[in-house]
C-alpha positions as a Markdown table, in Angstrom:
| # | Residue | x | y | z |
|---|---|---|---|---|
| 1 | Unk | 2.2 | -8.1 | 15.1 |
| 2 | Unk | 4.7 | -10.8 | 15.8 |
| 3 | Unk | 7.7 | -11.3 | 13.9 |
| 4 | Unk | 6.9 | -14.3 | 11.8 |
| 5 | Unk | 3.8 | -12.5 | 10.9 |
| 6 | Unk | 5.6 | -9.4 | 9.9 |
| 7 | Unk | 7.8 | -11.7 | 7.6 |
| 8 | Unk | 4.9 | -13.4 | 5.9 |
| 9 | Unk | 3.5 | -10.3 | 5.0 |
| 10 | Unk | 6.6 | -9.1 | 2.7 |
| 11 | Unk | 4.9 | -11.1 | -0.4 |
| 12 | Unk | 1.5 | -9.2 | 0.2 |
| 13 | Unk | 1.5 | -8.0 | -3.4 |
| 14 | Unk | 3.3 | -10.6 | -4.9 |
| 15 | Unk | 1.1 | -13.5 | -4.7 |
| 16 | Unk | -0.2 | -12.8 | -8.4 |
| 17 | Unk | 0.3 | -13.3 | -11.8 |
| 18 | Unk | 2.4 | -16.4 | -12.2 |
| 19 | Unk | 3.2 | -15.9 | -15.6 |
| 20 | Unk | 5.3 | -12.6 | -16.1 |
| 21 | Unk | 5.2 | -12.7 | -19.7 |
| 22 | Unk | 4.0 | -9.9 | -21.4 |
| 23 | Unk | -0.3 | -10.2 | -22.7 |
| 24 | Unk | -1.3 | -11.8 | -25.5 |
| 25 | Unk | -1.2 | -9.9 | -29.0 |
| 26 | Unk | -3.9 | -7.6 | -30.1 |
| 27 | Unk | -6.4 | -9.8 | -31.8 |
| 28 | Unk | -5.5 | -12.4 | -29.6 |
| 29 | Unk | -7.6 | -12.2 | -26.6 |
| 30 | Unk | -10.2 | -14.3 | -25.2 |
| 31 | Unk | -13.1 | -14.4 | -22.3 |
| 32 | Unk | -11.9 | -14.7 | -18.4 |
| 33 | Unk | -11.9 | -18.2 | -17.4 |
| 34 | Unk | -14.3 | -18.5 | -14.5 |
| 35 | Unk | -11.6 | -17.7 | -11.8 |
| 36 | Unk | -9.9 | -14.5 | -13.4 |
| 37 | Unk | -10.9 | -11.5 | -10.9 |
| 38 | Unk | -8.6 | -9.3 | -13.1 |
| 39 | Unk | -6.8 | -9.4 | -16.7 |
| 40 | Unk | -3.9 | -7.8 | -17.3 |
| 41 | Unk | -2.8 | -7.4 | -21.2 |
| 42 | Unk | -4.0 | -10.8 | -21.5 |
| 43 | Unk | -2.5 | -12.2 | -18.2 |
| 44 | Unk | -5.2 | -13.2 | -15.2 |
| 45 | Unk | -4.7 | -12.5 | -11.4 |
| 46 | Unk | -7.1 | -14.9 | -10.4 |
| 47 | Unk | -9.6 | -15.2 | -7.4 |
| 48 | Unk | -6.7 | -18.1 | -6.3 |
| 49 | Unk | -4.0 | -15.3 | -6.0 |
| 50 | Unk | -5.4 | -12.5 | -4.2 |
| 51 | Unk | -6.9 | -14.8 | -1.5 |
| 52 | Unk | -3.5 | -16.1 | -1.2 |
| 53 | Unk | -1.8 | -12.3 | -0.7 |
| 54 | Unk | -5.2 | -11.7 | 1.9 |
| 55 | Unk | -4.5 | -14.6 | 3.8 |
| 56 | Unk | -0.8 | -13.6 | 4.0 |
| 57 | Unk | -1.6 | -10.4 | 5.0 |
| 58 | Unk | -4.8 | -10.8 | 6.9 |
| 59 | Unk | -4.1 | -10.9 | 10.9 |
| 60 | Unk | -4.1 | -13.8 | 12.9 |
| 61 | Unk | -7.3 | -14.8 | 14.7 |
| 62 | Unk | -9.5 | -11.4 | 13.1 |
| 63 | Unk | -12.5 | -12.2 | 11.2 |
| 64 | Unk | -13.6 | -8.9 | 9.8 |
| 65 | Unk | -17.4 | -8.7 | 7.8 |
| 66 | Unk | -17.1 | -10.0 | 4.6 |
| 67 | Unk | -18.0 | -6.5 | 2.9 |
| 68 | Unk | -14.8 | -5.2 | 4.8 |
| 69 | Unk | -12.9 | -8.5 | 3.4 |
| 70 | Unk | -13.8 | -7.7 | 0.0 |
| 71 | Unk | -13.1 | -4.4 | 0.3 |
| 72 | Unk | -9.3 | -5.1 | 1.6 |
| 73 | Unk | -9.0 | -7.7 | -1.6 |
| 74 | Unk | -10.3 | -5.0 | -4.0 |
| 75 | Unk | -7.8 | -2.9 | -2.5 |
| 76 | Unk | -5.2 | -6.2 | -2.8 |
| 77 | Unk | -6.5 | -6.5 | -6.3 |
| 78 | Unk | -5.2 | -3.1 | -7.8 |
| 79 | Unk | -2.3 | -3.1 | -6.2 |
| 80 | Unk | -1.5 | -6.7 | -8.0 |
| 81 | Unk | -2.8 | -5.3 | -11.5 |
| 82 | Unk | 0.4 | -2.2 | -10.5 |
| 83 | Unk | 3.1 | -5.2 | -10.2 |
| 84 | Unk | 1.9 | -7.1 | -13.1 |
| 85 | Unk | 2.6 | -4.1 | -15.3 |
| 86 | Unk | 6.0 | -3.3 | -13.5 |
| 87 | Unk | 7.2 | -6.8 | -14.4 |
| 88 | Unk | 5.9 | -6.8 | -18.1 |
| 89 | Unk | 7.7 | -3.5 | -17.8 |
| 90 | Unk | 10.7 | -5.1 | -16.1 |
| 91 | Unk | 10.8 | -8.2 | -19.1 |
| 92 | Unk | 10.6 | -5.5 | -22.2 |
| 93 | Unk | 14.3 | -3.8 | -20.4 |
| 94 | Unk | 15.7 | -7.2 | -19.3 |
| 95 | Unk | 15.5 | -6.7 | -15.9 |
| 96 | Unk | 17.0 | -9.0 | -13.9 |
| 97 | Unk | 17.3 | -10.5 | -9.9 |
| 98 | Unk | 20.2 | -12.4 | -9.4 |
| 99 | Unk | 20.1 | -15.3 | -7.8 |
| 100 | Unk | 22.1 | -14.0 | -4.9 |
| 101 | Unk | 20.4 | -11.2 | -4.2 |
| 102 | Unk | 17.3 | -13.0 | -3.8 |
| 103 | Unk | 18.5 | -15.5 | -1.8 |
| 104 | Unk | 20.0 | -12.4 | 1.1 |
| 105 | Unk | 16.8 | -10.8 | 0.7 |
| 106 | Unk | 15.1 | -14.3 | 1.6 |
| 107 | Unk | 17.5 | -14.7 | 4.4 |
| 108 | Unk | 17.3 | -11.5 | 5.8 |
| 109 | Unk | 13.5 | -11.8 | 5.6 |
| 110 | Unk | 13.2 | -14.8 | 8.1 |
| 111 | Unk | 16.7 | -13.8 | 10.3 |
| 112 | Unk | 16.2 | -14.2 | 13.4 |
| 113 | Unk | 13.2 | -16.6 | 13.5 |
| 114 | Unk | 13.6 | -20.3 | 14.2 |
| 115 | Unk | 12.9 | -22.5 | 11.6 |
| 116 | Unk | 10.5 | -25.0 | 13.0 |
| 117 | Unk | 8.1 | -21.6 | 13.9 |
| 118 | Unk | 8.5 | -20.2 | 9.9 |
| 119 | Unk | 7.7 | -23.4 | 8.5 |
| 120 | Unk | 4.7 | -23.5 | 11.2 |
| 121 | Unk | 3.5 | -20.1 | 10.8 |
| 122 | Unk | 3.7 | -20.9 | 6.6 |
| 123 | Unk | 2.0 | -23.8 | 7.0 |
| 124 | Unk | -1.0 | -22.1 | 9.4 |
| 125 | Unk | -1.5 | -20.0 | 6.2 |
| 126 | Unk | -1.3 | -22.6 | 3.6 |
| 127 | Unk | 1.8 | -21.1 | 2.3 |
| 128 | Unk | 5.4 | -22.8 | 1.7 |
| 129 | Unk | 9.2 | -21.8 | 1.8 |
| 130 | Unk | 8.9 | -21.6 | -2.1 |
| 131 | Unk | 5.9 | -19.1 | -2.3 |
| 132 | Unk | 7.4 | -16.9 | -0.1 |
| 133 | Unk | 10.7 | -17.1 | -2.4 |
| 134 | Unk | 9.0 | -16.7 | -5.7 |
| 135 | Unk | 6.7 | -13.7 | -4.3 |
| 136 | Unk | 10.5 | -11.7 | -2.6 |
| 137 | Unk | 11.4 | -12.1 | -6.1 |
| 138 | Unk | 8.6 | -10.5 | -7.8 |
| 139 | Unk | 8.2 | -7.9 | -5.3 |
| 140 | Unk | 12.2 | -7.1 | -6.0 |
| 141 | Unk | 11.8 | -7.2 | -9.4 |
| 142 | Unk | 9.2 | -4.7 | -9.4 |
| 143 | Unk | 10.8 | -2.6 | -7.4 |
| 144 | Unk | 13.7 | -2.6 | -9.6 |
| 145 | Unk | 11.2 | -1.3 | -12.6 |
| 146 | Unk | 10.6 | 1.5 | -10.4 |
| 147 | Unk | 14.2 | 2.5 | -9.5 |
| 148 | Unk | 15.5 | 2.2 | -12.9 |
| 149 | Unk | 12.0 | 4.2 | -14.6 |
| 150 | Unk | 12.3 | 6.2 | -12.1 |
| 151 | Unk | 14.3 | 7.1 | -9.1 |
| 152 | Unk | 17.6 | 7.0 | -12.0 |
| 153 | Unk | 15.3 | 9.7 | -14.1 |
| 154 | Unk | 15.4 | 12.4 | -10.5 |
| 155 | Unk | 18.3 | 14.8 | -10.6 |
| 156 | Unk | 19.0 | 17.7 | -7.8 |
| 157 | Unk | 21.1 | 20.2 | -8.6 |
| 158 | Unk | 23.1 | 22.2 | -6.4 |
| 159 | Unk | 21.6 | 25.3 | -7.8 |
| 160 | Unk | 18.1 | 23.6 | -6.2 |
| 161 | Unk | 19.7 | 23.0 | -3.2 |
| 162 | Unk | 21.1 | 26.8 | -2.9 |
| 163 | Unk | 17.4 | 27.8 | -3.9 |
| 164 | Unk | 15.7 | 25.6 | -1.4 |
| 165 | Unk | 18.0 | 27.0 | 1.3 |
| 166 | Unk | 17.4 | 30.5 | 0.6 |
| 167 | Unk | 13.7 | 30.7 | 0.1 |
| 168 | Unk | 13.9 | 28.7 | 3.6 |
| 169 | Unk | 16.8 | 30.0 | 5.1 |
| 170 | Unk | 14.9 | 30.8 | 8.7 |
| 171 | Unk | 13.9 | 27.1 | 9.4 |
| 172 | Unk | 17.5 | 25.9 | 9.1 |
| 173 | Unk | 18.0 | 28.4 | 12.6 |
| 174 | Unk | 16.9 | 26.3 | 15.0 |
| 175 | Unk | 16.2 | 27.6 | 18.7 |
| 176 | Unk | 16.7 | 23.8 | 20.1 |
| 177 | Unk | 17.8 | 20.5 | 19.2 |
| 178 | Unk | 15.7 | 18.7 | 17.1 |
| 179 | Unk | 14.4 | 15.5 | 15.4 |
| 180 | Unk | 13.3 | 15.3 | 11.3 |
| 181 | Unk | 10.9 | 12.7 | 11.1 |
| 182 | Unk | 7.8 | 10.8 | 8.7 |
| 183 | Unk | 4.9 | 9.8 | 9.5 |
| 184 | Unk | 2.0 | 7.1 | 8.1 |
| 185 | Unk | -0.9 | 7.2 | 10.0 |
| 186 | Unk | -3.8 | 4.9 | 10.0 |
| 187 | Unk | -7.0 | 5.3 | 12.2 |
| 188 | Unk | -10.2 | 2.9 | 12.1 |
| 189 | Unk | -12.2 | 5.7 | 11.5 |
| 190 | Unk | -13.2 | 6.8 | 7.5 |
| 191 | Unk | -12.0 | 10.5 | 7.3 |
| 192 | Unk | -15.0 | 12.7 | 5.6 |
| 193 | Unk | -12.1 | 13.7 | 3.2 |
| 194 | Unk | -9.9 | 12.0 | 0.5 |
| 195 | Unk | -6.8 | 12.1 | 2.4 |
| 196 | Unk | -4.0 | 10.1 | 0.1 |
| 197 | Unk | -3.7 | 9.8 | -3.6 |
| 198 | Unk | -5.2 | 6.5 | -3.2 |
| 199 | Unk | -8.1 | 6.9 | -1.6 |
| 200 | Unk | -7.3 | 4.2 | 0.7 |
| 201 | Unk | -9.1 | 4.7 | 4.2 |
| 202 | Unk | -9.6 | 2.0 | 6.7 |
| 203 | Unk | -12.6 | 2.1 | 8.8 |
| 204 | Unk | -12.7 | -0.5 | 11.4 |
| 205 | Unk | -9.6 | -2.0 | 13.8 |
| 206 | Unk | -9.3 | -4.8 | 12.0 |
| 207 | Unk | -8.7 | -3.0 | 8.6 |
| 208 | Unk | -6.5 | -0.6 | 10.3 |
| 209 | Unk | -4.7 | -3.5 | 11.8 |
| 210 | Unk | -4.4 | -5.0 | 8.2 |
| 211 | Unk | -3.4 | -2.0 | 6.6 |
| 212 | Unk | -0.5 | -1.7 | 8.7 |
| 213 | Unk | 0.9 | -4.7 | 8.5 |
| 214 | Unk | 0.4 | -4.6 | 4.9 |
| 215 | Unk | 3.0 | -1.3 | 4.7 |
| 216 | Unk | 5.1 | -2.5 | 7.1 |
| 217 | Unk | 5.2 | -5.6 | 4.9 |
| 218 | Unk | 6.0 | -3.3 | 1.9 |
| 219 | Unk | 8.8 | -1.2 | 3.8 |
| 220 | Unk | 10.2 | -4.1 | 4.6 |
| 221 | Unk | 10.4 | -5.4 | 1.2 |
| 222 | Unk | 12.1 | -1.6 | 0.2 |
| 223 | Unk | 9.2 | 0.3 | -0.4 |
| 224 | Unk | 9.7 | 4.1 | -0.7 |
| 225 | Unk | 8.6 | 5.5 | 2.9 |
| 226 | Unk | 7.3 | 8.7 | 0.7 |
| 227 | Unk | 5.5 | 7.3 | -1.5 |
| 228 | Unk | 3.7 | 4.9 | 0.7 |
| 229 | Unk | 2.8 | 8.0 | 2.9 |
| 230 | Unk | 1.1 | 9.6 | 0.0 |
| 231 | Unk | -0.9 | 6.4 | -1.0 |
| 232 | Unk | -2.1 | 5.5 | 2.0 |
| 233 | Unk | -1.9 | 7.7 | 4.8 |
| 234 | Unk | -4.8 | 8.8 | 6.4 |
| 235 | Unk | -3.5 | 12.4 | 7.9 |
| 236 | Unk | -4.5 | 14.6 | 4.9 |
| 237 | Unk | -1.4 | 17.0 | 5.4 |
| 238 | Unk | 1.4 | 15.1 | 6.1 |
| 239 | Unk | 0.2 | 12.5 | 3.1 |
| 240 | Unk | 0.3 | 15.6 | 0.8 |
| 241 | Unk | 4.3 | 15.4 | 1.2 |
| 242 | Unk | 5.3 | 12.2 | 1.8 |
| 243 | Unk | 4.3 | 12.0 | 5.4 |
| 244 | Unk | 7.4 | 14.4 | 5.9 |
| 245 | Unk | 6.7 | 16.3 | 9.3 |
| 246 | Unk | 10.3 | 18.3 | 8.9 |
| 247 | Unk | 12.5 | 18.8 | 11.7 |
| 248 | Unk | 10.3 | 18.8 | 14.9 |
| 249 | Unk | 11.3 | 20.6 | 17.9 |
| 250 | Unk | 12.9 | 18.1 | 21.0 |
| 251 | Unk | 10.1 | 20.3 | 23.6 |
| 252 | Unk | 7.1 | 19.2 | 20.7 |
| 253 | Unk | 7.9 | 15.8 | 20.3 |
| 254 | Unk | 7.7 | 15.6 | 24.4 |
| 255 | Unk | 4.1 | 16.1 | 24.4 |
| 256 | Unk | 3.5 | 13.8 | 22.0 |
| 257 | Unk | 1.7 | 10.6 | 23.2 |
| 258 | Unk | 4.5 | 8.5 | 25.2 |
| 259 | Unk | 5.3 | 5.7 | 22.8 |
| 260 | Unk | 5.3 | 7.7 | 19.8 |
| 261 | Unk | 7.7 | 9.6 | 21.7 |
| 262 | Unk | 10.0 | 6.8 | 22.8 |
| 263 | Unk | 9.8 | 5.9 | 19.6 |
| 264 | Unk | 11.6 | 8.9 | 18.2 |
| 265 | Unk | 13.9 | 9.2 | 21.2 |
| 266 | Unk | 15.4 | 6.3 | 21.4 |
| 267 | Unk | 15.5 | 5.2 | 17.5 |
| 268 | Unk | 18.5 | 5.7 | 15.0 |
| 269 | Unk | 18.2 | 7.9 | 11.7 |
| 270 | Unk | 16.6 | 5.4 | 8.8 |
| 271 | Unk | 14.6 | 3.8 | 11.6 |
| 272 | Unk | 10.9 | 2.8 | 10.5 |
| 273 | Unk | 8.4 | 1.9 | 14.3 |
| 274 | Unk | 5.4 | 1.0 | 14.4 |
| 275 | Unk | 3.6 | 2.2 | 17.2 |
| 276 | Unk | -0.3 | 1.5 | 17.8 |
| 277 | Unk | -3.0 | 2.5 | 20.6 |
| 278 | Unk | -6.3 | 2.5 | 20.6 |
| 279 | Unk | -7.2 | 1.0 | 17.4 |
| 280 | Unk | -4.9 | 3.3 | 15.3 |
| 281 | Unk | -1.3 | 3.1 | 14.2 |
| 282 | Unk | 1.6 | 4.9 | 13.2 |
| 283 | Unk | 4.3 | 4.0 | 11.2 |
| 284 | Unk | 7.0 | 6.9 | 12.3 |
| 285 | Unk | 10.7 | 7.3 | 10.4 |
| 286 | Unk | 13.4 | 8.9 | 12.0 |
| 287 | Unk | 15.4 | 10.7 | 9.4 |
| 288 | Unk | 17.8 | 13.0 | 10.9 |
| 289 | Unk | 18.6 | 14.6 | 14.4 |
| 290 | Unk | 20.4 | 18.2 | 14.4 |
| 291 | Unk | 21.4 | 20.3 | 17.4 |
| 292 | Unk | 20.0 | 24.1 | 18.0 |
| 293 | Unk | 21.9 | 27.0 | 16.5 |
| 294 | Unk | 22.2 | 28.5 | 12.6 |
| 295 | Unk | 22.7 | 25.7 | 10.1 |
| 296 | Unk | 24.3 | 26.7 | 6.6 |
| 297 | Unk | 25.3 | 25.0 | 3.2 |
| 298 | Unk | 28.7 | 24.5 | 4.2 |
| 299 | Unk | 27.4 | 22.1 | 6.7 |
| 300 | Unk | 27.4 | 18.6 | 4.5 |
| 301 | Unk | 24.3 | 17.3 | 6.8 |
| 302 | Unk | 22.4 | 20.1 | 5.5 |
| 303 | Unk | 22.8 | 20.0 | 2.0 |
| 304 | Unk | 21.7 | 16.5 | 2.3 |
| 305 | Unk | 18.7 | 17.0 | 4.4 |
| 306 | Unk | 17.7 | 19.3 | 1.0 |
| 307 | Unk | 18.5 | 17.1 | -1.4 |
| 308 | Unk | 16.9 | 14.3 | 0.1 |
| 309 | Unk | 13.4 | 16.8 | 0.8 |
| 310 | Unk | 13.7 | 17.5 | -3.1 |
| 311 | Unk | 14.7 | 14.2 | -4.6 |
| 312 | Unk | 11.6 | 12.5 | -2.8 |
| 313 | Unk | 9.1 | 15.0 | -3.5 |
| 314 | Unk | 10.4 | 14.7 | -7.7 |
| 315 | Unk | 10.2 | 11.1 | -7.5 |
| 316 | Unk | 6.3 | 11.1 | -6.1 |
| 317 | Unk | 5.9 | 13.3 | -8.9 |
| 318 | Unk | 7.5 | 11.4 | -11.7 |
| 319 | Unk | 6.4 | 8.0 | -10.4 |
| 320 | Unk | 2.6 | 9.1 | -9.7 |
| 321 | Unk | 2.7 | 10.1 | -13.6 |
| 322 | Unk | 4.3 | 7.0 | -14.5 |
| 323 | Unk | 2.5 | 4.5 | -12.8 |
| 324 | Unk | -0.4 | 6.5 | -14.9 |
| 325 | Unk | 0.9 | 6.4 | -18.1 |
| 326 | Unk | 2.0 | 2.6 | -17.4 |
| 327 | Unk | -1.9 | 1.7 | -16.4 |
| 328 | Unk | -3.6 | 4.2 | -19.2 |
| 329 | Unk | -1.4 | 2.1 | -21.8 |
| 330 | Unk | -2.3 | -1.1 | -20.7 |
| 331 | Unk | -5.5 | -3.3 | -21.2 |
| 332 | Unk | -7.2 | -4.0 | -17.8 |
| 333 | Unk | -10.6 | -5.8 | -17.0 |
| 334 | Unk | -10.8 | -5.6 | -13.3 |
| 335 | Unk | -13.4 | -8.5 | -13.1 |
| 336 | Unk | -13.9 | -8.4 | -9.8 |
| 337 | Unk | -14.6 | -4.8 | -9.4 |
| 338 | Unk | -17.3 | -5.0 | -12.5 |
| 339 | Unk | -19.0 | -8.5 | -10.4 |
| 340 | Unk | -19.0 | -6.3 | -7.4 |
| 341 | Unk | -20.9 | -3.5 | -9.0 |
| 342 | Unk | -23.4 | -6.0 | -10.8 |
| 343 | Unk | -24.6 | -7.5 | -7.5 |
| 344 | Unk | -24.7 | -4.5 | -5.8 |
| 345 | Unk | -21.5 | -5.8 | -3.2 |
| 346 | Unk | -22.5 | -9.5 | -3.2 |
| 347 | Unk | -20.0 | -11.7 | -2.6 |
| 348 | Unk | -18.7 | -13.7 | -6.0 |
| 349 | Unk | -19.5 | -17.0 | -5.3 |
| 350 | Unk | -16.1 | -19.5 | -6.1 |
| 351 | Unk | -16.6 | -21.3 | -9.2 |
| 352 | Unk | -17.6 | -24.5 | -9.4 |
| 353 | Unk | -15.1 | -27.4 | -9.2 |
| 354 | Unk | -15.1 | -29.7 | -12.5 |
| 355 | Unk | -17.4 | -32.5 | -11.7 |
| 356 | Unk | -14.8 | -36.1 | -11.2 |
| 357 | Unk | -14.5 | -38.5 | -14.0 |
| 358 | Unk | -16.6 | -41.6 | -14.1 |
C-alpha cells in the first residue's frame, strides 16, 4: 500500500457518529431517519459515515462485488457501533484529548509525505485535512477509554512472574539464538473454521487486501497488536493468543518464506511489517531477540518478556468481557444488518434526496 494510503486509513473507524453525546433518555426515542444504518443509545451511524470510513479504507483502483463490499461495511459497521460506546463511555469519566496531543498524532500521521500529494490523495477520496483531524481524535479518544477501563485495571505480580518461569523453566534454555515474534495473518481464502473471536475472515484478494490495510491503519493509530490478532487473524492458533508465536529459533525462522524472513532479520524489537505474497498477508511484530544459553529471573530482559506474555493475555481477557458488558448494556439497532436479512443480501438502495423547492 503506498504511504499516503496507509495514512488515510488511520480514521478507518472513526468516520462515525458525529455527535458523541451520550443517547437520548429512555422514553425518549424515535424511528431511524431514512439514512441511519445503525442506532446507538439514540445516536445514528448513518449510511453517510460508514461509506466514508469504506472509501478511506477501500484500496485504490479495486472494485470488489458488491456482496463482498457490503460485507466489508457490515464488518465497518460494528466496529463503529464499538467506538460510539467507548466515547459515550469516554464523556461519562471526562475523558479528554488535548489539543497537543492531537495535533503530534496528526503530524506524525502525514510525516514524511509532501503536502500537495496528502491534500491530493484526500481529495481523490472525497476527504479533507479536517476529517482526517476530527476522526485521529476520535480514534485516540477511544483508545483512551480502553486504557483507562482497561489496561490501568491489569496487574502482574512478581509472584506470577516466578510462577510463569517455573512451570516454563525449559523454554527459557535456549539451544540457539533466537527471535520472539507476533503474527496476524490474512489469507483470501474462508477458513472452514472460526478462527478469531470475531469471526472475521476474508475470502477474496481484494478483502484480504482491505483487511490489511484496515489493521495496519488501526496499529498505526495505537491499536493493541494482541488484541487485533485475536479479532481478526485468520491462523486459528496463533489468534488464540494474541498472534504470539514465542521465541522462534534463528535455524526456523530461515526456512521461512524469504520476505517474512527479512522481515524479522533485519527489523528492530517493537517493529510491526507487513509482508504480502500471493494474495495473502502478514502483519509480523518483532518483540524481542535473546542469544542461546540458560536464561533466569535475575536477567531483567526475562522477567519482562513474562510480564509482558501475562499482562497481554489479562488484558484480552478483561477487555473481551468489557467490550461485552459495554455492548449488552447499551441499546443497538443495527439497521443495516436487519435490511440485509429482509432482502435476503440486497443491496439498501440510498434514500431518496428531498425533491427542490419550487
Amino acid at each position: 500500500m503506498t504511504r499516503i494510503a496507509f495514512v488515510l486509513a488511520l480514521a478507518i473507524l472513526a468516520a462515525a457518529c458525529r455527535n458523541d453525546a451520550p443517547g437520548a433518555a429512555a422514553g425518549t426515542s424515535k424511528p431511524p431517519s431514512g439514512n441511519a444504518w445503525a442506532v446507538v443509545n439514540g445516536n445514528e451511524i448513518t449510511r453517510d459515515d460508514v461509506e466514508k470510513a469504506y472509501r478511506r479504507a477501500a484500496p485504490a483502483g479495486q472494485q470488489p462485488a458488491e456482496e463482498e463490499a457490503l460485507t466489508a461495511k457490515l464488518n465497518l459497521l460494528n466496529e463503529l457501533v464499538v467506538q460510539q460506546l467507548l466515547l459515550e463511555k469516554g464523556q461519562a469519566l471526562k475523558i479528554e484529548l488535548p489539543d497537543a496531543e492531537l495535533d503530534k498524532a496528526y503530524l506524525d500521521a502525514k510525516a514524511n509525505i509532501p503536502e500537495d500529494a496528502f491534500l491530493t490523495e484526500l481529495k481523490s477520496r472525497n476527504l479533507s485535512a479536517a476529517d482526517m483531524r476530527e476522526d485521529l481524535r476520535r480514534n485516540l479518544l477511544a483508545q483512551k477509554v480502553v486504557e483507562k477501563e482497561v489496561g490501568d485495571k491489569v496487574a502482574v505480580s512478581d509472584e506470577d512472574i516466578t510462577a510463569f518461569y517455573e512451570s516454563n523453566k525449559a523454554s527459557f534454555n535456549r539451544n540457539e539464538d533466537a527471535v520472539h515474534i507476533a503474527q496476524i495473518v490474512i489469507t483470501p481464502v474462508r477458513e472452514q473454521q472460526r478462527t478469531n473471536r470475531t469471526g472475521d475472515d476474508a475470502s477474496t484478494t481484494q478483502e484480504a487486501t482491505a483487511k490489511a490495510q484496515m489493521l495496519m491503519a488501526k496499529l498505526k493509530g495505537g491499536a493493541t497488536f494482541g488484541e487485533l490478532a485475536a479479532d481478526y487473524s485468520e491462523d486459528p492458533e496463533s489468534a488464540q493468543r494474541g498472534g504470539d508465536l514465542g521465541f522462534v529459533p534463528v535455524s526456523a525462522l530461515q526456512q521461512a518464506p524469504p520476505a517474512l524472513r527479512d522481515a524479522v532479520f533485519k527489523s528492530n524489537p517493537g517493529t510491526v511489517q507487513l509482508v504480502s505474497q500471493g494474495g495473502a498477508h502478514t502483519i509480523v511484530l518483532t518483540i524481542a531477540r535473546d542469544t542461546k544459553g540458560q536464561k533466569d529471573l535475575s536477567m531483567p530482559s526475562v522477567k519482562d518478556t513474562i510480564r509482558t506474555t501475562l499482562k497481554g493475555r489479562k488484558e484480552q481477557l478483561i477487555r473481551a468481557a468489557y467490550l461485552t458488558s459495554l455492548r449488552n448494556d447499551a441499546k443497538v439497532d443495527n439497521v443495516l444488518a436487519k435490511k440485509v436479512l429482509e432482502t435476503n443480501g440486497k443491496i439498501p438502495a440510498a434514500p431518496a434526496a428531498p425533491a427542490a423547492k419550487q
